[in-house]
VOVOPA-12460 format. One record per atom (N, C-alpha, C): residue number from 1; atom name; x, z, y. Coordinates in nm, 4 decimals, decimal comma. Last residue first. Layout:
BEGIN
SITE    n  atom        px        pz        py
SITE  NUM    CA         X         Z         Y
...
END
This chain:
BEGIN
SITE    n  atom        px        pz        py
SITE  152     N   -0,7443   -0,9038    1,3113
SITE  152    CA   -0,7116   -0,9594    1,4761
SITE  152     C   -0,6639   -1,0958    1,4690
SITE  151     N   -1,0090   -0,7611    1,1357
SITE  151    CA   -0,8393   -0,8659    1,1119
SITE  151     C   -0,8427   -0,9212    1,2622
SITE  150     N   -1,1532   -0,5060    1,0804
SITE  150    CA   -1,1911   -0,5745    1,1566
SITE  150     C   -1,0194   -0,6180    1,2138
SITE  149     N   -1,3400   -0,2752    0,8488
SITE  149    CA   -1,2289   -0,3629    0,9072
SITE  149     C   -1,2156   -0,4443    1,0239
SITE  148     N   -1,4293    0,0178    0,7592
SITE  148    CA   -1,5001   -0,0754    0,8243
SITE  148     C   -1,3424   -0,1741    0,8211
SITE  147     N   -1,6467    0,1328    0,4605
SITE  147    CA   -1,4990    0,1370    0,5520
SITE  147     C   -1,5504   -0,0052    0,6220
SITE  146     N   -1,8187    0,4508    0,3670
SITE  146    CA   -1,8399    0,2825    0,4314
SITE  146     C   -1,6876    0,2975    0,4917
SITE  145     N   -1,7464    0,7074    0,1651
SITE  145    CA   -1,7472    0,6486    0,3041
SITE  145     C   -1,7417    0,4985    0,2979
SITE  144     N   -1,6722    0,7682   -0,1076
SITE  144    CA   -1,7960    0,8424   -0,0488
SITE  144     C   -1,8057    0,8218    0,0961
SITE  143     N   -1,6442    0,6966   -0,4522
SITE  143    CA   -1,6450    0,6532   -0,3114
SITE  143     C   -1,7498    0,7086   -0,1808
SITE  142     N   -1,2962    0,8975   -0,5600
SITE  142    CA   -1,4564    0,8882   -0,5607
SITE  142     C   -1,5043    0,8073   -0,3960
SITE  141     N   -1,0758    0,9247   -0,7429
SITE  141    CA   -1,1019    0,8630   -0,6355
SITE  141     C   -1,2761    0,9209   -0,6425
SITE  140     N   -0,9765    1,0275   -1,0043
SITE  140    CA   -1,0652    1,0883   -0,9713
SITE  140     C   -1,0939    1,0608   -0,8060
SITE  139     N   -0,8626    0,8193   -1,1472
SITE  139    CA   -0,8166    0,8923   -1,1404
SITE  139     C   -0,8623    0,9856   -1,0109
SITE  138     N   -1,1566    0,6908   -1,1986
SITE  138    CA   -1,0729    0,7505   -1,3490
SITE  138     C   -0,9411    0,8316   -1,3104
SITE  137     N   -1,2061    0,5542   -1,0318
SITE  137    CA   -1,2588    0,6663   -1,0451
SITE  137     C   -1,1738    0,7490   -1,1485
SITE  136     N   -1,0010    0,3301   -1,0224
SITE  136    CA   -1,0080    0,4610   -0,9362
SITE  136     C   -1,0717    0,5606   -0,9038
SITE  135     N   -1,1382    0,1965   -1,2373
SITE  135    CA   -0,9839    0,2463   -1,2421
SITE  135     C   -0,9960    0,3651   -1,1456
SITE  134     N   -1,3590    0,1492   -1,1189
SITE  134    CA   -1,3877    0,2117   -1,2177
SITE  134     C   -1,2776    0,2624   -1,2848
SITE  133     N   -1,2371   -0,0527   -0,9459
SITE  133    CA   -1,3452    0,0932   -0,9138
SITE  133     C   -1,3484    0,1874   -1,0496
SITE  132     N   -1,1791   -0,2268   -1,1120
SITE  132    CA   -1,0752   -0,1933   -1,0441
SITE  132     C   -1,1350   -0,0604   -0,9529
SITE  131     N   -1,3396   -0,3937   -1,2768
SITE  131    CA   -1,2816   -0,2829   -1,3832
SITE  131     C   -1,2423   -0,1822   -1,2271
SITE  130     N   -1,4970   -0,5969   -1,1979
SITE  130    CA   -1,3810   -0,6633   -1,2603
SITE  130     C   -1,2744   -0,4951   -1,3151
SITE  129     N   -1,6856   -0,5462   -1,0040
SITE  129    CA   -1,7078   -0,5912   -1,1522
SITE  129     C   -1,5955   -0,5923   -1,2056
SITE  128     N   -1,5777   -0,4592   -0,7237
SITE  128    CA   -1,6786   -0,3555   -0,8904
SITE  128     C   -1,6683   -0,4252   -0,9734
SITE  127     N   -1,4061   -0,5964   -0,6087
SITE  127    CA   -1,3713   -0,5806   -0,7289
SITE  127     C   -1,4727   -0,4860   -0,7708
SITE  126     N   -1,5694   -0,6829   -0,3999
SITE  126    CA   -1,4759   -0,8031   -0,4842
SITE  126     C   -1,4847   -0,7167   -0,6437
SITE  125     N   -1,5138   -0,5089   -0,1780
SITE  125    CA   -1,6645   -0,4709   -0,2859
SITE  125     C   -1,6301   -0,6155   -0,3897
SITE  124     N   -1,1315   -0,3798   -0,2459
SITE  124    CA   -1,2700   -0,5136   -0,1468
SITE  124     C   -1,3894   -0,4243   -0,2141
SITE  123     N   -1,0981   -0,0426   -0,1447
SITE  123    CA   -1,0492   -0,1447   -0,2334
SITE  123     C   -1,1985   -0,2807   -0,2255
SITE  122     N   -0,8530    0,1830   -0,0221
SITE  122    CA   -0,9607    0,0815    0,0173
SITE  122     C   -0,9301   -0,0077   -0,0601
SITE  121     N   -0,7614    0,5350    0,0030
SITE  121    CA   -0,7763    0,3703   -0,0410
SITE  121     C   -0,8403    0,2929    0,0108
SITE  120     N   -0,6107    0,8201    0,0697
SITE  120    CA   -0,7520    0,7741    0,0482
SITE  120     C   -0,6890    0,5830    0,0358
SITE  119     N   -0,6159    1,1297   -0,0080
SITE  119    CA   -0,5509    1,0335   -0,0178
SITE  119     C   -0,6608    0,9207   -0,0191
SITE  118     N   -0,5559    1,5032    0,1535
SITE  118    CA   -0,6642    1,3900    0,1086
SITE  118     C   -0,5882    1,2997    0,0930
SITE  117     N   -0,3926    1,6980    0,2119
SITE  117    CA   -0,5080    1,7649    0,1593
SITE  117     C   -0,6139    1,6009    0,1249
SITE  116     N   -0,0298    1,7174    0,1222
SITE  116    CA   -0,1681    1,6236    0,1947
SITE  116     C   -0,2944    1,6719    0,1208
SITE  115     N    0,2196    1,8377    0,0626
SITE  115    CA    0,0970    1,8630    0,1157
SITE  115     C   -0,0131    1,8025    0,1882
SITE  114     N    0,3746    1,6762   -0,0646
SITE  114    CA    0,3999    1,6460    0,1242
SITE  114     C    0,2655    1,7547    0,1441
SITE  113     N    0,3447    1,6911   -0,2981
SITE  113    CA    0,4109    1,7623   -0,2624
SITE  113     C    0,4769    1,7766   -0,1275
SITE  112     N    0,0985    1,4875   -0,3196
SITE  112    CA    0,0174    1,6548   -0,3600
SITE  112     C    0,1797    1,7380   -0,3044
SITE  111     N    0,1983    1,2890   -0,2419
SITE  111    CA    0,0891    1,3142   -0,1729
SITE  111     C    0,0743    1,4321   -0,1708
SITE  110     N    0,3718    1,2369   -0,5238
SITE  110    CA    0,4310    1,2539   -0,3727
SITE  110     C    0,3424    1,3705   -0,2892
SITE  109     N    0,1427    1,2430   -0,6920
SITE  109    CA    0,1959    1,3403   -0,6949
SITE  109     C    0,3150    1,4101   -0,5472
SITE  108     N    0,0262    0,9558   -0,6089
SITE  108    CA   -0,0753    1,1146   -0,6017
SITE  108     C    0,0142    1,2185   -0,6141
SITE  107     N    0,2221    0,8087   -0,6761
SITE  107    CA    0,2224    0,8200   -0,5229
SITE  107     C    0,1213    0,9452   -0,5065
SITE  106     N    0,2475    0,8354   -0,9513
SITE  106    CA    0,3730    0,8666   -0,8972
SITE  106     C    0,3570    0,9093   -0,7290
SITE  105     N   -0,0098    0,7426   -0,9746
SITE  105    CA    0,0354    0,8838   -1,0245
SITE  105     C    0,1724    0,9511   -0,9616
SITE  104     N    0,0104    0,4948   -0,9232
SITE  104    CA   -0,1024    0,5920   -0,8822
SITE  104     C   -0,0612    0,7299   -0,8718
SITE  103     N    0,1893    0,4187   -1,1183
SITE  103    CA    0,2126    0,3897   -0,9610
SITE  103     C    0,1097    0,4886   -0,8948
SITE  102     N    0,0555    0,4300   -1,3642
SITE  102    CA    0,1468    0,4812   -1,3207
SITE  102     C    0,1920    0,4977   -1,1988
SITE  101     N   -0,1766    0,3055   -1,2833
SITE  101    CA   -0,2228    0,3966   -1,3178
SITE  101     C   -0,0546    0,5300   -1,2864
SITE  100     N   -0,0592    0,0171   -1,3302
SITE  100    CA   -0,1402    0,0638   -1,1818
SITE  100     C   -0,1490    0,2572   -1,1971
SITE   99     N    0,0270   -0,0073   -1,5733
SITE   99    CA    0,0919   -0,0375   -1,4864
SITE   99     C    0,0540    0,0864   -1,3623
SITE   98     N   -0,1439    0,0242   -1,8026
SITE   98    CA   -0,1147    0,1682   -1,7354
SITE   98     C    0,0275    0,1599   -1,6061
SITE   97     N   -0,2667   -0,2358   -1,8470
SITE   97    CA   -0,1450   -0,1641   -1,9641
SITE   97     C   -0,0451   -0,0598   -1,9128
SITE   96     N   -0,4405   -0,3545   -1,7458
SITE   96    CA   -0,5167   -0,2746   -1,8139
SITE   96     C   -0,3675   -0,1927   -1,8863
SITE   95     N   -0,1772   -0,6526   -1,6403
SITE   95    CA   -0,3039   -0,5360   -1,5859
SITE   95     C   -0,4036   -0,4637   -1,7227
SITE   94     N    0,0195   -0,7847   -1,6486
SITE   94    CA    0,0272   -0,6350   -1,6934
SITE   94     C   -0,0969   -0,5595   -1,6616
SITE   93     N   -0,0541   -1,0353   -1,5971
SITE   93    CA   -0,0309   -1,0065   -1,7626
SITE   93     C    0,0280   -0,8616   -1,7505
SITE   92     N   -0,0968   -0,9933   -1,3101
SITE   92    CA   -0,1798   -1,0081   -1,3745
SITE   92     C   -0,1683   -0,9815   -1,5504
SITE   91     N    0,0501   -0,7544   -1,1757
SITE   91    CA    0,0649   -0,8711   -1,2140
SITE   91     C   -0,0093   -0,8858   -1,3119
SITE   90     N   -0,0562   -0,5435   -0,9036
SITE   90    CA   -0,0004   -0,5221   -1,0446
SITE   90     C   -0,0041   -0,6919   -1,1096
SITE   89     N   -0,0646   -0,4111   -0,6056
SITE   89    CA   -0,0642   -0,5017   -0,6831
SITE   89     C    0,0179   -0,4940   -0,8004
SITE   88     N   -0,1785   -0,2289   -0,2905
SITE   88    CA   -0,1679   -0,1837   -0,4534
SITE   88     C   -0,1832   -0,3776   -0,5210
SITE   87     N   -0,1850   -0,2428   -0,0318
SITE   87    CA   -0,0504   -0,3338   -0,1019
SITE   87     C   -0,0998   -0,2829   -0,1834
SITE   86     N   -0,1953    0,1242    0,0536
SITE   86    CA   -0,2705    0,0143    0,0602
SITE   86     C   -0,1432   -0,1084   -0,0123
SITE   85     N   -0,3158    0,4529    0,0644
SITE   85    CA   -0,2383    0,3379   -0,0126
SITE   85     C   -0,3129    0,2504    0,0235
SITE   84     N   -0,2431    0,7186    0,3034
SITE   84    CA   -0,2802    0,5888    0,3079
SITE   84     C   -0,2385    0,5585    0,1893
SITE   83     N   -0,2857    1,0866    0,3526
SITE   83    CA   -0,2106    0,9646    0,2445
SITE   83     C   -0,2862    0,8330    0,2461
SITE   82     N   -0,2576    1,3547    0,5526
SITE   82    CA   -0,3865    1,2746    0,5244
SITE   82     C   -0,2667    1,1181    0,4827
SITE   81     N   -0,1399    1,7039    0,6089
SITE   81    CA   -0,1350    1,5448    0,6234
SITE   81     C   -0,2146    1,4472    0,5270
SITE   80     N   -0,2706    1,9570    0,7722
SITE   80    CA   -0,1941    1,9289    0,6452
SITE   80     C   -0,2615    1,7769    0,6372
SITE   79     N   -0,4008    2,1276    0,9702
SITE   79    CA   -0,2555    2,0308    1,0167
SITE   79     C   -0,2251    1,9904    0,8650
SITE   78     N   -0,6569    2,1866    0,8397
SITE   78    CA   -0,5441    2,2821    0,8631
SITE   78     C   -0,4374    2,2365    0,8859
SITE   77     N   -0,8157    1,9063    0,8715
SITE   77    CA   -0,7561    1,9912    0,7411
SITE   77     C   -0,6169    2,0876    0,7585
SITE   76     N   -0,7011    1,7590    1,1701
SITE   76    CA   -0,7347    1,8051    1,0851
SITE   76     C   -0,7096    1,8629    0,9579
SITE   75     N   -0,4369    1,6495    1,2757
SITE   75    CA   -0,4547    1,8039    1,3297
SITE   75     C   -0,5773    1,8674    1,2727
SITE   74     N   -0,2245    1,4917    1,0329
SITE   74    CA   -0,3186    1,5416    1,0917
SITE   74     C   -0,3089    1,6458    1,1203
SITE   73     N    0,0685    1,2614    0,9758
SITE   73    CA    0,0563    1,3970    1,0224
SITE   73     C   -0,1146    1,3841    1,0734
SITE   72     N    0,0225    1,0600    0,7025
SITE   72    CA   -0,0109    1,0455    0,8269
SITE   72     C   -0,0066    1,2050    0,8623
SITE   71     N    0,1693    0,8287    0,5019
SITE   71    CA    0,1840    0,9808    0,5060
SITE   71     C    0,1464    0,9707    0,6731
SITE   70     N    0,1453    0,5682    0,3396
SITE   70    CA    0,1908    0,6062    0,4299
SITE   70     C    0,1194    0,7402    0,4402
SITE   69     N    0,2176    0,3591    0,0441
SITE   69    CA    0,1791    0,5079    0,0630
SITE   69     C    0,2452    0,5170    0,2215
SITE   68     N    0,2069    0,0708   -0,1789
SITE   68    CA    0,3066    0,1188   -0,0382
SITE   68     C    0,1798    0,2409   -0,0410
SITE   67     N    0,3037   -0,0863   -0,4928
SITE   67    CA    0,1725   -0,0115   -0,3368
SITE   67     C    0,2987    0,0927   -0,2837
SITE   66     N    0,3697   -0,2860   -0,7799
SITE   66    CA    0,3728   -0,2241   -0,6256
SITE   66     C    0,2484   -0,1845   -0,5618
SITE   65     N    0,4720   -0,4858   -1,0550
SITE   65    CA    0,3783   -0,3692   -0,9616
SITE   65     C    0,4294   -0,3078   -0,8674
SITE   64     N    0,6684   -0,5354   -1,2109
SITE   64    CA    0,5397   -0,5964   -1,2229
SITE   64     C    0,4387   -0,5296   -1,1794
SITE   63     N    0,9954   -0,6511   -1,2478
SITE   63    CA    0,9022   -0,5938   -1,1295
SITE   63     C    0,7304   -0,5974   -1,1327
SITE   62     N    1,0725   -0,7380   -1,5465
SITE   62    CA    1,1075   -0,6758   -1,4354
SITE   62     C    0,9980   -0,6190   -1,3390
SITE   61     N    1,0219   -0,7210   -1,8570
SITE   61    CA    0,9952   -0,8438   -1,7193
SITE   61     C    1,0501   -0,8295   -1,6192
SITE   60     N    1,1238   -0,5483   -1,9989
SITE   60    CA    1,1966   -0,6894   -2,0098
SITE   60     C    1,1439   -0,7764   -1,9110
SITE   59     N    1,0762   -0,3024   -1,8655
SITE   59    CA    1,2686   -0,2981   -1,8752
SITE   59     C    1,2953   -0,4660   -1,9354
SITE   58     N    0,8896   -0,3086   -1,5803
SITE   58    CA    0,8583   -0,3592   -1,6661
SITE   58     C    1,0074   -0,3592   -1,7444
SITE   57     N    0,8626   -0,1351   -1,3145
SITE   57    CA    0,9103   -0,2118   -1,3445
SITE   57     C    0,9261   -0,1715   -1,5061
SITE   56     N    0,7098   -0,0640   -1,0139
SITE   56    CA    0,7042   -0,0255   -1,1404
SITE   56     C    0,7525   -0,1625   -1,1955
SITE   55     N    0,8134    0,0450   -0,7005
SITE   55    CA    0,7729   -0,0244   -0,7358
SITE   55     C    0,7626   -0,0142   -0,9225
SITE   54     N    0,6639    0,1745   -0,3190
SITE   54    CA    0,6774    0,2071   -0,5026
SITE   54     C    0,6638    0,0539   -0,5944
SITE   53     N    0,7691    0,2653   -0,0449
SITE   53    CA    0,7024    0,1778   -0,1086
SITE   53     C    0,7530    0,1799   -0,2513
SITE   52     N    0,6134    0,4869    0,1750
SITE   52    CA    0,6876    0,4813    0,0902
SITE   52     C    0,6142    0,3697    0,0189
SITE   51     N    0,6500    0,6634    0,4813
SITE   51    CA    0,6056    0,5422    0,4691
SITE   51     C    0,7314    0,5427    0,3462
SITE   50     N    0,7605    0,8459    0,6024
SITE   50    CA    0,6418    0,8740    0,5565
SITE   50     C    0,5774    0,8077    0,5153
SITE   49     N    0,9843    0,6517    0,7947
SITE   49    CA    0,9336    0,7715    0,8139
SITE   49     C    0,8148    0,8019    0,7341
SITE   48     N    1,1052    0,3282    0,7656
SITE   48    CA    0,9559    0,4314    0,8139
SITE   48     C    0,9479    0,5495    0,7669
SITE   47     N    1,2693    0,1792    0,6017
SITE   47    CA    1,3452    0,2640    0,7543
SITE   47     C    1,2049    0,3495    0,8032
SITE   46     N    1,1235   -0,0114    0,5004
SITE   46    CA    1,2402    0,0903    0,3960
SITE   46     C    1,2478    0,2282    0,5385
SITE   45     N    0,9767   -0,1526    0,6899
SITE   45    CA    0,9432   -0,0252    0,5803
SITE   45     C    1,0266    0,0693    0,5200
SITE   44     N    1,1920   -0,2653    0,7868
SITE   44    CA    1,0893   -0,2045    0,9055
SITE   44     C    1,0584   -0,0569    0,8366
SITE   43     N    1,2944   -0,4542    0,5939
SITE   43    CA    1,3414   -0,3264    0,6623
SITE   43     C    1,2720   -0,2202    0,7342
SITE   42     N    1,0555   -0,5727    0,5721
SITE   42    CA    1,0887   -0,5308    0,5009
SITE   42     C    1,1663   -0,3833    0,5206
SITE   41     N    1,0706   -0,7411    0,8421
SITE   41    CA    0,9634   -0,6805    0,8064
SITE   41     C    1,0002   -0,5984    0,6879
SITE   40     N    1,2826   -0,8443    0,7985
SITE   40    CA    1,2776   -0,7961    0,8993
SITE   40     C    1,1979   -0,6685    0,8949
SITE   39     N    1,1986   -1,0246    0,5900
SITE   39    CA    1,3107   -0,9612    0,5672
SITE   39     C    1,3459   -0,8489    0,6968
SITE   38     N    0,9925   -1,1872    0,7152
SITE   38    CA    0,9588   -1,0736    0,5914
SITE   38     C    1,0582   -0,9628    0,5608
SITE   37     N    1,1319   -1,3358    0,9128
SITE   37    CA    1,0295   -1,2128    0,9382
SITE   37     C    0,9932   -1,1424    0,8330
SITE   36     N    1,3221   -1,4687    0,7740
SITE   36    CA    1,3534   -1,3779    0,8621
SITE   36     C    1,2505   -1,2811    0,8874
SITE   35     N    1,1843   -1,4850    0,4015
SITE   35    CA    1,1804   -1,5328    0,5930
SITE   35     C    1,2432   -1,4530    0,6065
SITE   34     N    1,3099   -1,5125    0,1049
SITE   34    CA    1,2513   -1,4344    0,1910
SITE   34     C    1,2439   -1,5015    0,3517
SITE   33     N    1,2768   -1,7206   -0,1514
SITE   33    CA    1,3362   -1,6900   -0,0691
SITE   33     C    1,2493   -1,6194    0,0490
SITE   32     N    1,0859   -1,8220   -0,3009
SITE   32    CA    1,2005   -1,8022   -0,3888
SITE   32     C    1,3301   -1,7511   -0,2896
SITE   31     N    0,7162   -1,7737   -0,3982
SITE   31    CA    0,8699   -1,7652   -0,3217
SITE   31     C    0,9873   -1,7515   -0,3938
SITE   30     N    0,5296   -1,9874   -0,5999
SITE   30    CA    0,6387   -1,8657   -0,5633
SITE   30     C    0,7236   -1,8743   -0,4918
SITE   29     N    0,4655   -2,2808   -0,6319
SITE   29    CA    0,4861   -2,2113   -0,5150
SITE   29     C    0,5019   -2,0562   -0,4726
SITE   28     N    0,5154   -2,2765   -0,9045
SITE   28    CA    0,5849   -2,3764   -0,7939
SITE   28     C    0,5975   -2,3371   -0,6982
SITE   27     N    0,3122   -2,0340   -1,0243
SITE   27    CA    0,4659   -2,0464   -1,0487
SITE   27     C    0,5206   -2,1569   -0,9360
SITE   26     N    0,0479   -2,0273   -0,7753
SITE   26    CA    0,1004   -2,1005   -0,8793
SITE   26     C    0,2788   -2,0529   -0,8835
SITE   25     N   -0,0697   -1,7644   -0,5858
SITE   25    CA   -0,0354   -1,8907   -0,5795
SITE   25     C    0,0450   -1,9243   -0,7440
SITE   24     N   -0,1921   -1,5395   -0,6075
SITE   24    CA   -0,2758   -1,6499   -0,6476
SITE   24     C   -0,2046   -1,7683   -0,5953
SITE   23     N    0,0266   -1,3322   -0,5663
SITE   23    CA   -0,0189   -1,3721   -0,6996
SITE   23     C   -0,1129   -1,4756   -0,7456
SITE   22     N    0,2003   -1,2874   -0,4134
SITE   22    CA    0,1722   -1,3865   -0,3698
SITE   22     C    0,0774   -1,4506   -0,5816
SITE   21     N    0,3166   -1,0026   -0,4213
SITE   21    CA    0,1785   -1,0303   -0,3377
SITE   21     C    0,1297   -1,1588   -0,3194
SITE   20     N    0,4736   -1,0806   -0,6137
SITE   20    CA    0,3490   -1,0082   -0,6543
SITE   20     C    0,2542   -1,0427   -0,5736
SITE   19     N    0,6873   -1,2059   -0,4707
SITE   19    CA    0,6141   -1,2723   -0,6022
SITE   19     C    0,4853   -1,1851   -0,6159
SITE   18     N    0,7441   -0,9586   -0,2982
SITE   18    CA    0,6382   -1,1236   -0,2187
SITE   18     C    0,5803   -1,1700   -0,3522
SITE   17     N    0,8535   -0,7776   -0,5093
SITE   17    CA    0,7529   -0,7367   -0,4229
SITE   17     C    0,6659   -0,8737   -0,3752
SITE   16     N    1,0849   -0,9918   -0,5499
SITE   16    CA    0,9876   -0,9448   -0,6501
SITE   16     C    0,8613   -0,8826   -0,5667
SITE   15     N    1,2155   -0,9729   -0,3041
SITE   15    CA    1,1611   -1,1221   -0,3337
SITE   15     C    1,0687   -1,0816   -0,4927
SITE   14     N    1,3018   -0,6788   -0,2381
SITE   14    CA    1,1835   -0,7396   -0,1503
SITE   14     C    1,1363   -0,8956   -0,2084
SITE   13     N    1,4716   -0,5356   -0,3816
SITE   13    CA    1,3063   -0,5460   -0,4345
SITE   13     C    1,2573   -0,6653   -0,3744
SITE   12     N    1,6892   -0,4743   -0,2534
SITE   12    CA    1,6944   -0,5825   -0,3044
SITE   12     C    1,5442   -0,6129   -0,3778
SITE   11     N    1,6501   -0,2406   -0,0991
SITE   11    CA    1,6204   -0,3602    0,0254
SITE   11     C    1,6086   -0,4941   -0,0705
SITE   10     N    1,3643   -0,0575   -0,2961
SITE   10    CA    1,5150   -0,0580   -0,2379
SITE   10     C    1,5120   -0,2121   -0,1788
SITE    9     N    1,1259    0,1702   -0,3893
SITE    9    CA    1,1700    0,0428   -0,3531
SITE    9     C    1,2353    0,0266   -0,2692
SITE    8     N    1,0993    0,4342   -0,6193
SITE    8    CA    1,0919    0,4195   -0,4959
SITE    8     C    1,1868    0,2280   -0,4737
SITE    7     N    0,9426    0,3511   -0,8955
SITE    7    CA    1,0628    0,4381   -0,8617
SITE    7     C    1,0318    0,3793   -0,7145
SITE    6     N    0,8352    0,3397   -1,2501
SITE    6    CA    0,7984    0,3392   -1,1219
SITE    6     C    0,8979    0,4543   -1,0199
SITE    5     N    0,8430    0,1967   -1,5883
SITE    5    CA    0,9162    0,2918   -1,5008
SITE    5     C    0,8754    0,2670   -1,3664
SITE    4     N    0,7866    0,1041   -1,8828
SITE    4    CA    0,7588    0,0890   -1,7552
SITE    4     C    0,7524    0,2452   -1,6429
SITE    3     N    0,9106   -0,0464   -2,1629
SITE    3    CA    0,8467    0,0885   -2,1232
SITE    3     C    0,8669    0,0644   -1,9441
SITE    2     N    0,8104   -0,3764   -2,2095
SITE    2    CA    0,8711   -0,2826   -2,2512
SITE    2     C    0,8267   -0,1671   -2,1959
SITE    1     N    0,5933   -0,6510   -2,3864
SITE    1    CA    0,6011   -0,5594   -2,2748
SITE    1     C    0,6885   -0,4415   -2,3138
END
């Protein structure tokens, strides 16, 4: 593993970004090419307004992490703006090795200079056991609301 750098994500990211999110599928069935709709979709993001996608890269693997950050204007907390992350993925042979932690940091500090008085997450109840709560306490997340969902 080399030294790992996290930087804002550009239009050529987008087939490293899918490899990530497509982490429980097998090397064969990695993408190896983008859709029209992902590539569409892609742009959508680069081009969003307050909407930032981060990626951390590995100087001999390459791309081995991402989360997207959207920046929401509120008329709560004194009009000062309220930080979505969601997409947080780190590749499995980089996980515990300050991948995630960096990306965290890079998008908490955005957050803290858009003036956002809160940042908030969502992460399954999947992961208590497996470390990934106990990551986001560590950078001082705390869980203090039921989230609800509901996939159309």
């Amino acid at each position: 593993m080399g030294p790992i750098s996290v930087r804002p994500a550009q239009a050529g990211d987008l087939l490293a970004v899918l490899r990530l999110h497509a982490h429980d599928l097998s090397a064969d069935e990695a993408p190896t090419s983008a859709t029209a709709r992902q590539q569409e979709t892609w742009e959508q993001m680069l081009a969003t307004e307050n909407l930032s996608v981060y990626v951390a890269d590995d100087e001999a693997a390459g791309t081995v992490g991402t989360a997207t950050m959207l920046t929401m204007p509120n008329l709560g907390y004194d009009c000062r703006p309220s930080a979505f992350i969601e997409a947080m993925v780190v590749a499995a042979n980089h996980r515990r090795r300050s991948v995630g932690r960096l990306l965290l940091k890079h998008a908490l500090a955005d957050a803290e200079a858009q003036g956002c008085r809160k940042i908030q997450l969502l992460t399954h109840k999947r992961h208590v056991d497996d470390g990934a709560h106990a990551f986001y306490r560590s950078l001082g997340f705390t869980a203090e609301a039921e989230g609800f969902r509901r996939y159309l």
